[in-house]
Phi, psi and omega in degrees: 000008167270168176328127158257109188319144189307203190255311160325329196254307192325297176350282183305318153322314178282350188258334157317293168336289196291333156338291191288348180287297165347305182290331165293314167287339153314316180271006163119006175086010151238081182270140188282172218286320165277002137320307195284326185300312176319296211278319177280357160261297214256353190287136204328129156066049210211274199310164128357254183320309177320289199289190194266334188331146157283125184269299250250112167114215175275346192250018188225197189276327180241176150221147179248148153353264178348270227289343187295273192242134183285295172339339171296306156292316153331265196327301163317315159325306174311314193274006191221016180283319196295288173310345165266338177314312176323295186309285198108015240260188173247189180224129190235104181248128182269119183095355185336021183030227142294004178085019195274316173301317186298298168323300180326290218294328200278340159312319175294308188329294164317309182304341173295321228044069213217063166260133181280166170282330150255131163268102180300182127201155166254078179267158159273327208264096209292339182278315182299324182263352126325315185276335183270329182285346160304286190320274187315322162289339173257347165225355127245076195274005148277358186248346194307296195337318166298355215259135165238137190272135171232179191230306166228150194318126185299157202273319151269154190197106164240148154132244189223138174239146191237151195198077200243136199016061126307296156349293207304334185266005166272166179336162113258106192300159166251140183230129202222126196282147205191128187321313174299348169126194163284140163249181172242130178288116207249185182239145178218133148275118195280003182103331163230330142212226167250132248217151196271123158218132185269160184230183142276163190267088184297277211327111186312283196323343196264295204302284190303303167343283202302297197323280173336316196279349162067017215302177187267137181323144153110339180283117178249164187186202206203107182282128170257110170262347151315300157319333185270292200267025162280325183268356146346273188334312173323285207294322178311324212249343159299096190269006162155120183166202176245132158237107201251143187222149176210103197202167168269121172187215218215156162288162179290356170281320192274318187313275178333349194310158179311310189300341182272058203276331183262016116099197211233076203220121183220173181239124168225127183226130188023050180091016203235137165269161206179144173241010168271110160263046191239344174304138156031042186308142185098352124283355237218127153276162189238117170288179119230147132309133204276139166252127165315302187333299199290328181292315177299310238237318180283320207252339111035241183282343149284027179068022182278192179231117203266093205249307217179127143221126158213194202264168212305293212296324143002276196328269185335289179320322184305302200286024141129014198309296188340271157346317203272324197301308206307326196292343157280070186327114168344315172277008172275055215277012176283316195259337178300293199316324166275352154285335202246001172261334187283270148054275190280330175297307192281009172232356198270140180264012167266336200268240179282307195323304171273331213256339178247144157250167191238160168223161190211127159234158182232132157241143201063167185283120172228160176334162168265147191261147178263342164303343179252357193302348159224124150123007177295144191244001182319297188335330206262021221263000000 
């Protein structure tokens, strides 16, 4: 019953394939899962993220917060006014998606008077960043001036870098725990399509990861050593501010758990969750769950500070979601319902609400966040 991709988008599905058959046969006919991962979102005028396809919204594979409520970016705003007043600092956004988040927080700002002289972004994505600078100009075109494109991470950084479902799309190794110990789970071509093979884990850092986490024979799951080093990068390169993240997972006690024995690595396609990531590459985004645990530990030992983790909906209420709602009169039911319906998605623990978390690193004295003031969860990290 799924969407069947055009005759134009199939094209494109094929030439990804064969893409991804090259790298294999370049690498000796075997890579690991986080190669194949890499290469189906990002490779140049290819990938996922790369090509021109629409992701984002209804007509695309997902919808995110942003596209959900201009209040979602509201809220943030609130929760990030103080540390930049604090700072003096800029805003570093990982990902802009569609530019949509960005349109929100810098609109509230303004209205804060809380504006940084700069809005960064850091896209990888040459079609995304044709599309949020289309965006930010036609629907904030006194603030666009502010707004910067960057091609890589600044070597300095005071203020907040933002990070809403970012995590979940870097690469992952997959790891498949086996009575002889951990392997890294790799991609192979059988000749008809691509096809699963384990290997041993040369990589030290990978091998003591799996080694450590110690799982029962037969449990496969997903190490992001991508994740530990953006958030290294981070901490090294954060001279006093916030890195505020938002996303789905889990602490490493919940990821890990015996029921999640088949781990959490999915393919989303036109709305559809999928646990084959070999459908139609290069439509399909390919996901994991973020472990939390693993971000706190990395960011850390990059000299940060484990300032706040809850759960989406915590957060958002604490910094004010509500309120911002409220700014619509209720008897305005054209315009209250859909909103107070977006609302509930992004706070309902059936919805959004428990499976995404906010995490807070720090670097320097900075203001107390009111997003965490009920509902933190650090204990459990």
């Amino acid at each position: 019953m799924l969407p069947i991709p055009s005759p134009d988008a199939f094209a494109h599905s094929q030439r990804v394939t064969a893409h991804l058959q090259s790298l294999i046969q370049q690498a000796g006919g075997w890579i690991s899962f986080a190669q194949f991962m890499e290469a189906a979102l990002y490779a140049p005028g290819l990938g996922y993220y790369a090509a021109g396809a629409m992701k984002f919204g209804a007509t695309g594979d997902f919808v995110t917060a942003p596209e959900l409520t201009p209040l979602f970016g509201r809220t943030l705003a609130h929760a990030i006014a103080p540390v930049l007043v604090e700072t003096g600092g800029d805003i570093l956004e990982l990902g802009a998606g569609s530019g949509r988040l960005a349109v929100d927080v810098l609109g509230e700002l303004a209205q804060l008077d809380a504006l940084p002289a700069r809005y960064c972004i850091l896209e990888v994505s040459a079609d995304l960043r044709a599309r949020q600078q289309e965006r930010i100009a036609h629907e904030q075109p006194e603030l666009a001036s502010r707004v910067q494109w960057l091609d890589a991470l600044p070597a300095d950084f005071s203020g907040v870098i933002l990070g809403n479902e970012v995590i979940d799309a870097l690469p992952v190794e997959l790891i498949h725990w086996t009575e002889a110990g951990p392997q890294v789970r790799g991609v192979v071509w059988d000749g008809e399509g691509f096809a699963w093979q384990d290997r041993s884990i040369d990589d030290p850092i990978l091998r003591a990861r799996a080694e450590v986490l110690n799982l029962a024979p037969g449990y496969l799951s997903e190490i992001s050593l991508a994740a530990d080093a953006l958030i290294t990068s981070l901490g090294h390169n954060l001279e006093r501010g916030l890195i505020l993240l938002i996303d789905y997972g889990f602490s490493a006690g919940e990821y890990y758990h015996p029921q999640r024995h088949m781990g959490t690595l999915r393919a989303h396609y036109r709305h559809h969750a999928l646990d084959d990531p070999f459908y139609l590459p290069g439509l399909c985004d390919l996901t994991a769950h973020v472990d939390f645990s693993a971000l706190a530990r990395a960011g850390m030992e990059a000299g940060l500070e484990l300032t706040g983790y809850a759960s989406q909906a915590n957060f958002l209420l604490n910094a004010g979601l509500t309120e911002l709602l409220m700014q619509t009169p209720p008897t305005d039911a054209a315009a209250f319902l859909p909103q107070s319906n977006a609302v509930q998605r992004l706070v309902s623990p059936a919805e959004m609400g428990d499976l995404f978390k906010v995490i807070a690193l720090t670097k320097g004295a900075l203001p107390q966040f009111t997003g965490f003031a009920r509902g933190d969860r650090r204990h459990t990290l």
